[in-house]
N, C-alpha and C positions, 0 to 999 in steps of 0.2 A: 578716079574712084580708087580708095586703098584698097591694096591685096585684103580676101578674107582666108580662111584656111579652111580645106576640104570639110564639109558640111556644115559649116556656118551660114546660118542666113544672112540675107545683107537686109534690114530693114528698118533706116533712117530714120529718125524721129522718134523711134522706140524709145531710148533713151531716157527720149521729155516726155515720156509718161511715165517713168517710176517714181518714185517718191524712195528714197533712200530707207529704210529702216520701218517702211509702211506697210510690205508685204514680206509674208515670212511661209513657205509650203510647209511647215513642221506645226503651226500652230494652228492655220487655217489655209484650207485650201480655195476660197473666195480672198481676194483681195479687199484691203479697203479703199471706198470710194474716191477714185481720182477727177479733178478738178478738170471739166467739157473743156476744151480748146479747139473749136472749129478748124481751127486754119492746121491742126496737127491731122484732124481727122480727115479734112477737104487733100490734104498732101500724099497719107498712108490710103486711103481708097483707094484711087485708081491703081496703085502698084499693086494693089492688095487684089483688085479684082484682073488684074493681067496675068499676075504670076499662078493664081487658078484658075487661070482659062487654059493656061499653059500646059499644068497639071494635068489637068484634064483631058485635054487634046493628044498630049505623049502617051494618057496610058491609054488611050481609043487607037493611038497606030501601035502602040506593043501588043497589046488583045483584041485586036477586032468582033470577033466572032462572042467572046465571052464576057455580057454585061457582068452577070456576079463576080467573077474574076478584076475586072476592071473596077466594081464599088468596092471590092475589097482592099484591092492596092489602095485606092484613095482614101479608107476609112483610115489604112494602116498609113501614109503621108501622112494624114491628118492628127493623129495619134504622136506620129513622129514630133512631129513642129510645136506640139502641144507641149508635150516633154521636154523639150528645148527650151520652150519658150518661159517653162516655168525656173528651171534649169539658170535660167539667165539672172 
């Protein structure tokens, strides 16, 4: 697996879902519609649901005691990777 650099995500197959010159965040913030590929989605699932299960579980051992606290950091995760994601 190649080195990533300090807060990059690693998520394989992203790639083969853009479409070059098809999504633009200045012009619209919905994308246009990319073309189903089971086998890309049947690949990015299961990573997709382990690495927030992960999330999840880290910020329940960092704040035990406080669920608001704990939905907060993950709203704000969530927020984060959104931004990136768009970013990318």
């Amino acid at each position: 697996m190649p080195k990533r650099a300090r807060g990059q995500l690693n998520l394989p197959g992203l790639s083969e879902l853009r479409i070059a010159g098809k999504t633009s965040p200045r012009k619209s913030r919905i994308p246009h519609k990319l073309p189903y590929d089971p086998t890309v989605t049947a690949r990015l699932l299961p990573e997709l649901e382990v690495a927030q299960e992960r999330l999840v579980s880290g910020v329940r051992l960092l704040f035990p005691q406080n669920k608001d606290l704990q939905q907060y950091v993950l709203r704000q995760i969530c927020r984060y990777i959104r931004r990136r994601l768009r970013a990318a």
